[in-house]
N, C-alpha and C positions, 0 to 999 in steps of 0.2 A: 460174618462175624468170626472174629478169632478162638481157638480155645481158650480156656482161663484156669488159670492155676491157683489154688487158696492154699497158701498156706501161714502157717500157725507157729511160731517158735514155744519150746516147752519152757518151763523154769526151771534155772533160777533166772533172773531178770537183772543185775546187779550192772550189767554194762554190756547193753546189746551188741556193740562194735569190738569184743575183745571175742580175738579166736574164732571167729563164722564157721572155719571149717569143721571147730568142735561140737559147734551146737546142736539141737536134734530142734527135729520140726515133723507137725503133724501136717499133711496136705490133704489133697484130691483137687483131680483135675476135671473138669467138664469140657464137652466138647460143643460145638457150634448149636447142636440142639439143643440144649441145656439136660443131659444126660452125665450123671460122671459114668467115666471111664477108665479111672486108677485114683486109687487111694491110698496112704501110710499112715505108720504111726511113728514115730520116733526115728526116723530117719536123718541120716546125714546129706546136708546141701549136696553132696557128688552125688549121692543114691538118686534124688529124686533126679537131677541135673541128667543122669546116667538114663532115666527111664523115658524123659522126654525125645534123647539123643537115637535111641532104640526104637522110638514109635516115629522116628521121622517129624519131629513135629520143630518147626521152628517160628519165632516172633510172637511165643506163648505171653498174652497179658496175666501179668502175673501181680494176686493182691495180696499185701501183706496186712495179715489183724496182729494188732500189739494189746496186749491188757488192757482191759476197760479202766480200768483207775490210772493210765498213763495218761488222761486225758480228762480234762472238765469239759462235762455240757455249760453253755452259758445261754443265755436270749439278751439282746442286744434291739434296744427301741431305738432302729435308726430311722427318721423320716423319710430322708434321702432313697434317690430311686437310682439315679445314675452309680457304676460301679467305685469311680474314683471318690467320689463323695465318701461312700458307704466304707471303703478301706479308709479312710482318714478320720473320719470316725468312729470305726470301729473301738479301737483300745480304749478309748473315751466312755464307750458304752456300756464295756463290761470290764471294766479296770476295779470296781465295787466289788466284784462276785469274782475275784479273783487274790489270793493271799499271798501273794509276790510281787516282785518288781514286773508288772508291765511291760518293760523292754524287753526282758528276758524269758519273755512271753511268745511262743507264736499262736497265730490266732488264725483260724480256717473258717470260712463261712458257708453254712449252709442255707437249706430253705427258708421262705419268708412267709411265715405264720400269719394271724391275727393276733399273737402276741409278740412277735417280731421275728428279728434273724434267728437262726439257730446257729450257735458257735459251739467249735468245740477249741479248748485252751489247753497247749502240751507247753512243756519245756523245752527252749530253743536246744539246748545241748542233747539234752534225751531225743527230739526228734531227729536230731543231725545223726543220730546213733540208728535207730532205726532205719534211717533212708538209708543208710551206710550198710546194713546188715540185707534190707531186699533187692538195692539195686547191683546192676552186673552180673546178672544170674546167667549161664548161658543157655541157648537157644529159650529164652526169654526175657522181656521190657519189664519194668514198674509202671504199674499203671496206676494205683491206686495203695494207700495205706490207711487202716479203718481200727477204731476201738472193738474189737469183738464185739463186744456186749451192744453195741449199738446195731449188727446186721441180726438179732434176735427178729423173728417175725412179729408183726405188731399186731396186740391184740386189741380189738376197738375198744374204749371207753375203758380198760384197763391195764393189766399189767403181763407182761411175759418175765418168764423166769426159767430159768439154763442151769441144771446142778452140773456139775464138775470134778467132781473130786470133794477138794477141801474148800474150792469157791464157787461162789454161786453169781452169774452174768441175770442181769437187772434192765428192761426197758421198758418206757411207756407208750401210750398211743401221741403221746405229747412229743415224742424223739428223743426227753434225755433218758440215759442208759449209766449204769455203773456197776462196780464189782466187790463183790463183798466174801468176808470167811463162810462159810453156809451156815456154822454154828452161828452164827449172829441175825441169820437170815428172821425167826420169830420175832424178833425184836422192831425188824422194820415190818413188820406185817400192819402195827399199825396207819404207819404213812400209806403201804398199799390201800387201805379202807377208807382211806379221803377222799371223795368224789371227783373228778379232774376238774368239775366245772361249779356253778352252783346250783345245781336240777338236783333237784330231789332224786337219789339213787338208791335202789332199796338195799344192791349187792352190786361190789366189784366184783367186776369178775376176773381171773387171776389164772392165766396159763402154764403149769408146771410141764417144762422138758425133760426128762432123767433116761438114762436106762433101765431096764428092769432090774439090774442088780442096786444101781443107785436107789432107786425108789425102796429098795427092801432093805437097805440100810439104813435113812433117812425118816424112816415109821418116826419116829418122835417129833421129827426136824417138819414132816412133813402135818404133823397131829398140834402143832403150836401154831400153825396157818388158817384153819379152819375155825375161824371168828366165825362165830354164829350170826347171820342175819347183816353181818359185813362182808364177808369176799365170800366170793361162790369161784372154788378152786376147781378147776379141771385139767387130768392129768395125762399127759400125750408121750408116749413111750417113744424111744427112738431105742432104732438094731442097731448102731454103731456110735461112731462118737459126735460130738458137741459139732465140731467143723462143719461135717458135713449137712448140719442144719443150717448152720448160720449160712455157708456158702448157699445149699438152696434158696434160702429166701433172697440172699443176695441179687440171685441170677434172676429170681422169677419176680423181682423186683416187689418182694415182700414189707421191705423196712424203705427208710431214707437215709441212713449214714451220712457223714459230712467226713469227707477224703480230706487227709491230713495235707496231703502234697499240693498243694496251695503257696501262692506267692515265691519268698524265698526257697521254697522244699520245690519248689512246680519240677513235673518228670514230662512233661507235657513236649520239650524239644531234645527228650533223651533218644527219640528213633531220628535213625538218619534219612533224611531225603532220597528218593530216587536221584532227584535231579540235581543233586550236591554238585558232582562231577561237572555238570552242563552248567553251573552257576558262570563260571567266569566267560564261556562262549555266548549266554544268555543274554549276560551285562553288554558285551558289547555290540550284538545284533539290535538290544534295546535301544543305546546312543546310535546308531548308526540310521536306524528307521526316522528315530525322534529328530536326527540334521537333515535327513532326509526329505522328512516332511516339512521341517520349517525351510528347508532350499525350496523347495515345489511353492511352497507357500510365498514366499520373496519373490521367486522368478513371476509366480500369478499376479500378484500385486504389482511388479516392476512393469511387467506389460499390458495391463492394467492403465495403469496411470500414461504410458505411451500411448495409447489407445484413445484416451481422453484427451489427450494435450494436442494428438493432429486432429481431432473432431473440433477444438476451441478454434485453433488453425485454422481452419476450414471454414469453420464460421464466421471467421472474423476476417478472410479475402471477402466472404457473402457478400457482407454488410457492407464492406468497404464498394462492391459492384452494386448492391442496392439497397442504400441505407434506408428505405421506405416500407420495405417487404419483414413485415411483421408474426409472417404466418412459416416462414419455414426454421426450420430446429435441425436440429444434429439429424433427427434421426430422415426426415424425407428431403433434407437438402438437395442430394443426387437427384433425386427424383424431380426436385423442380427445376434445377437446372438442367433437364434433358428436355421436359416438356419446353424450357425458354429457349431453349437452342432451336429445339424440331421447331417452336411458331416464326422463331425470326429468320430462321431458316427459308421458311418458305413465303414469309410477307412481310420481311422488317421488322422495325423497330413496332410498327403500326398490328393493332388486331382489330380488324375493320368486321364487317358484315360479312361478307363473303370466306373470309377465314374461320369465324364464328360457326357459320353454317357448315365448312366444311369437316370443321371435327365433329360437327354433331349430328350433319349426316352420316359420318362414318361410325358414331359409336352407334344410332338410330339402327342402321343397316346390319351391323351386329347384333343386336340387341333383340332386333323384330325379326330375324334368322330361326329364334328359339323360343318365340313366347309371341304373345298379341298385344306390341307396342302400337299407341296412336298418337298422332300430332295432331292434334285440334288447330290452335291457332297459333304464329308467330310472329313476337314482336320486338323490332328493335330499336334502342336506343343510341346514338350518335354521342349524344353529350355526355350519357356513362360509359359509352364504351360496353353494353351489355346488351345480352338476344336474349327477351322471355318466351317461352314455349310451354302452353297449353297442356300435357298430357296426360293418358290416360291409359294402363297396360292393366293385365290381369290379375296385377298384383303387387304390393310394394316392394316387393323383391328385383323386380322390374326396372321401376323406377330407380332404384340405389344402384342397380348394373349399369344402369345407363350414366348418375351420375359418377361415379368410380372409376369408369373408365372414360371422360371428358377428364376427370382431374388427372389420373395416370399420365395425358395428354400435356400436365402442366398447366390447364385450365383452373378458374377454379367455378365449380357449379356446386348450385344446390336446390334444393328441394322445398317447395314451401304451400302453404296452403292444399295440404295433404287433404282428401277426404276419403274414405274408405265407404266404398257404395255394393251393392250385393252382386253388383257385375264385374266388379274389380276396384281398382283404385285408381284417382285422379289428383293432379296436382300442376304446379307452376316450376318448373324447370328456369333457372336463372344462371346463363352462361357469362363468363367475363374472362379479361383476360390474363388474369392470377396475380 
């Protein structure tokens, strides 16, 4: 995790993009722990730019807070789940709770509630100012641009409150957030005493930040708060300034903020690539693989379909040599024509008795080599042209060896009236001549 730099621009506020190099800014920077380890107060953009450059540190995510009243909380009841949905409806849904032209609106989306989205609503020109005043920092990104008053830590079931000066930073457990004079601040003390929900609440409770000087100036500010039997105020000192609260809760992921830099503002492709440089070498290793593989893929196909066309070939001399023979296919073709060659080979066109018996003596003789084959009885028929044979081996393994290797022969045998008995297996052997 990178470091991260908060910083804070001072007022006056009248046109963030005029002058940067004049402006002054409150920062502190934390490091990968979530520790800071430097902080200012009114410093110039070079100062702090100057300290990051000194500590070695470069690619600092850097977040900028602008004033919480540069920004309206809104809540947006979108149905819609999908993102493109939700952005197209969005100005629709909070176009009511907003007292300007809509277009000139931009609109950031945050979490999704039980009461809906959380938005928050700046002004397109004003924000174009702000991005303009955080980004380009050097040896630091934009990462992120946030209402102040929104990164206050949240206090449950009520309110968090940030004195400042002459302003007071405003946020709920609900996430809207706003910024007000402090002299005004008793005035809203009532709305703080509203219940967020409708359960019976006996006391909000009401979180005050200040310094100890702040708090000892505010005795009055602070004495128009304490509604009796309505807010239950409790008061939490901070040693330095306002920033350095908000950035803690930031880091320790305290609040929920909605980052402004969203859609048209988005800083999201402001870091450059490692692999920028290799894009154009990348692109064309990409097409090269991609013709590559549709060549490989052609040439498979192309012999492929070669493959098949002299197998059709091949079968259609078969047929043409034995339009009758119904049992062989592409795939044991070869094979029957080796066994019909080896039978007529050796006894003509004819497969009589005697040739019958010879191949089945010889698979027999193999056969009963490796196991305990038996020939019970032999018989043959003249008019089918077939030799049946009795037998009986140790097993049906046996039997399937013996027929396998008659048909390897170009024969065609088989197996029939199987019984399987507790001394082995028995059956009818049916030789012919394929």
């Amino acid at each position: 995790m990178s470091y991260r730099l908060y910083v804070r621009p001072l007022p006056p506020f009248t046109d963030p993009g005029e002058n940067p190099d004049d402006r002054l800014f409150n920062w502190v920077l934390y490091d990968a722990g979530g520790d800071a380890q430097a902080q200012g107060s009114s410093d110039f953009r070079s100062t702090i730019e100057q300290t990051l450059s000194q500590n070695g540190l470069e690619d600092v995510l850097l977040v900028g807070l602008i004033p919480g009243d540069e920004a309206l909380f809104c809540v947006a009841d979108i149905p819609a789940k999908q993102s493109r949905f939700i952005n197209q409806a969005l100005p629709y849904a909070v176009e009511e709770q907003i007292a300007q032209d809509i277009d000139s609106v931009h609109l950031a989306l945050g979490l999704h509630t039980q009461e809906g989205y959380r938005v928050a609503a700046v002004d397109r020109d004003r924000m174009a100012q702000w991005l303009e005043l955080f980004r380009d920092w050097s040896h630091a990104r934009l990462d992120a641009i946030y209402p102040d008053a929104s990164l206050l830590p949240m206090t449950e079931g009520g309110w968090s409150v940030c004195l400042d000066g002459e302003s007071a930073m405003m946020a709920s457990d609900r996430g809207e957030w706003l910024s007000m004079q402090s002299a005004n601040l008793g005035m809203f003390a009532h709305t703080m005493a509203m219940p967020p929900s409708e359960d019976v609440v006996a006391e909000v409770p009401v979180v005050i930040y200040a310094t100890e000087s702040e708090f000892e100036e505010q005795q009055t500010l602070l004495g128009e708060l304490m509604v009796p039997g309505r807010l239950s105020v409790r008061q939490e000192s901070l040693e330095l300034m306002p920033l350095e609260l908000l950035a803690h809760a930031h880091y320790h992921h305290l609040c929920h903020p909605i980052n402004l830099c969203q859609r048209d503002f988005s800083v999201k492709g402001g870091k450059a690539s490692p692999l920028k440089p290799w894009k154009p070498l990348i692109a064309v290793a990409a097409v090269w693989f991609v013709v590559q593989v549709t060549l490989e893929a052609g040439m498979g196909l192309y012999y492929q379909q070669q493959a098949e066309d002299m197998r059709q070939q091949a079968m259609t001399v078969y047929r043409d040599a034995f339009p009758n023979d119904r049992k062989a296919h592409a795939g044991n073709v070869k094979r029957v024509i080796e066994g019909q060659l080896r039978i007529a080979g050796s006894d003509g066109p004819d497969v009589d008795f005697v040739t019958l018996m010879k191949y089945t003596g010889q698979q027999y003789s193999s056969v009963a080599s490796t196991g305990s084959v038996t020939f019970n009885s032999i018989n043959y028929s003249q008019s089918r042209g077939e030799l049946v044979v009795d037998v009986r081996a140790e097993s049906y393994d046996r039997l399937s060896t013996l027929r396998n290797g008659l048909a390897g022969q170009g024969l065609d045998a088989k197996i029939g009236s199987v019984v399987n008995e507790a001394s082995g297996a028995r059956g009818r052997l049916t030789v012919s001549g394929g």
